[in-house]
N, C-alpha and C positions, 0 to 999 in steps of 0.2 A: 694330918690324917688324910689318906687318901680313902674318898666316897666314890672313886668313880667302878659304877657296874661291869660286868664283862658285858660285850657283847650278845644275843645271842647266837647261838654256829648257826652256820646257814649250810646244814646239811643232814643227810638222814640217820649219822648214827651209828651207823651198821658195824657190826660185830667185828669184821674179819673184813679185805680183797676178796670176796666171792669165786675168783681162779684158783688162790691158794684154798679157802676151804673145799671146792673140787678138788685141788691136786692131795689134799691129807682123804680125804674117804676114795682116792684110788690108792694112795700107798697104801692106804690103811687095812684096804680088802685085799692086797695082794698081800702086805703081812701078815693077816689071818690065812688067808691061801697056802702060805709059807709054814703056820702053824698047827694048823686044822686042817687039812683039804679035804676038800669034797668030794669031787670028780665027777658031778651032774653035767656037767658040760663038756668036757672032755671024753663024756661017755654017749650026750646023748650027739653030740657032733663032731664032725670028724673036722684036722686041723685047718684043713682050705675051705672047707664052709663056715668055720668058724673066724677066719682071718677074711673069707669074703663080705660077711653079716657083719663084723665087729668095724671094716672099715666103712662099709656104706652107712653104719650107724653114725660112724665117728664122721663122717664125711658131712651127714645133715646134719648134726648137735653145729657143728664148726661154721657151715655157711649159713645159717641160720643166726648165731651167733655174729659171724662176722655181717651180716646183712643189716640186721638189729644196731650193731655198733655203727655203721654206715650210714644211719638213718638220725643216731643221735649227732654223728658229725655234721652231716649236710643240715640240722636241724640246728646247728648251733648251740648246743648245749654238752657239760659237760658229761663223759663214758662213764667217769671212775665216779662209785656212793658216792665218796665220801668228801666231795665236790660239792659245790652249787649247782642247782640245774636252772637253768635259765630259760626255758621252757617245756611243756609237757609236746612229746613227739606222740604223734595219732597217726602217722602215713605209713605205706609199707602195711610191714610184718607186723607195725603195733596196731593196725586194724583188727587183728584178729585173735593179738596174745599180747596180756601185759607186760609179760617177764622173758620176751623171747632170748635176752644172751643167759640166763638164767637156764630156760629150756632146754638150750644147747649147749651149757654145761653138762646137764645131768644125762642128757643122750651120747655129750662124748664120753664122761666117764662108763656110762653103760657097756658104750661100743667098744670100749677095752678091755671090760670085763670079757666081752665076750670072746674079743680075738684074742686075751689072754688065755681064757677058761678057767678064769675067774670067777668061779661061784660068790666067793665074798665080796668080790667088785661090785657083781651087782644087787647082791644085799645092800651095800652100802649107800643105793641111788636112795634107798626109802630116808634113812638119817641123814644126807643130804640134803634131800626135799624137804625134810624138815628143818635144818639147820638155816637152809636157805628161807623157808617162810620167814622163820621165827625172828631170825639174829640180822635179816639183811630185808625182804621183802617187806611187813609189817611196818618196820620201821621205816622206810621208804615211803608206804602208804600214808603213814601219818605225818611225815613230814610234808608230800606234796599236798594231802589234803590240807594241810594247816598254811601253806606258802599261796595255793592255786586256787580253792576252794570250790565253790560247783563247776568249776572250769575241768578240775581231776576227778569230781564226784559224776559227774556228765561222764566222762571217759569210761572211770570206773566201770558206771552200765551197761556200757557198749562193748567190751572187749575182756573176754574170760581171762584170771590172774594165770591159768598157764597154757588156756587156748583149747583146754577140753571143758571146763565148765569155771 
């Protein structure tokens, strides 16, 4: 009889790839778009302001994103949840925001809604932000507190979960 235990993971958990749950609530609002339209955005701006706003959105969710990501490499530790993290990163952009590829997820989906004129796109950023707490963030939170301890609980205090509070 084998008694030997599993290990336990040494990672957060997380629901989903946090890009793919972005990429399904932008499909998901342009299929309701496709279903139901709206036309609040298509009415309240016109195509080139709204292709101008939708990219400068999509343009900071992205560098914001990719700068975040930039910060866990030079940091040595791994990008993807569902990894080990090998140490908590505080420099840069995590000065200021816990979640910043996170952030710039939900700004590039936004920014598509907009240069789509996709009213459901960007309904969709709210059930995002949520899916993202709940199924990906949280569980994040409690694994680095359980791995890091007042070392992530320090951090914690210092640096808002998505940089407005």
């Amino acid at each position: 009889m084998n008694d030997v235990m599993a290990e336990p993971k040494d990672n957060a958990g997380v629901i989903a790839p946090p890009p793919l749950i972005a990429l399904a609530a932008l499909l998901l609002g342009i299929a309701l778009d496709w279903l139901v339209p709206v036309y609040v955005l298509a009415t309240l701006l016109g195509s080139w302001w709204r292709g101008f706003l939708g990219g400068v959105i999509v343009t900071a969710g992205a560098g914001i994103a990719i700068a975040a990501r930039q910060r866990f490499i030079e940091g040595g530790t791994n990008v993807e949840p569902w990894k080990p993290v090998a140490r908590i990163v505080t420099s840069g952009i995590y000065r200021h925001v816990r979640n910043p590829m996170y952030v710039g997820l939900m700004l590039m989906v936004g920014g598509f809604g907009v240069a789509l004129a996709s009213d459901w796109t960007i309904v969709m950023v709210l059930p995002l932000a949520l899916v993202l707490r709940n199924g990906v963030v949280l569980r994040e939170e409690r694994y680095l507190e359980a791995k890091f301890g007042e070392e992530y609980r320090k951090y914690k205090s210092s640096a808002p979960r998505w940089g407005i509070w």
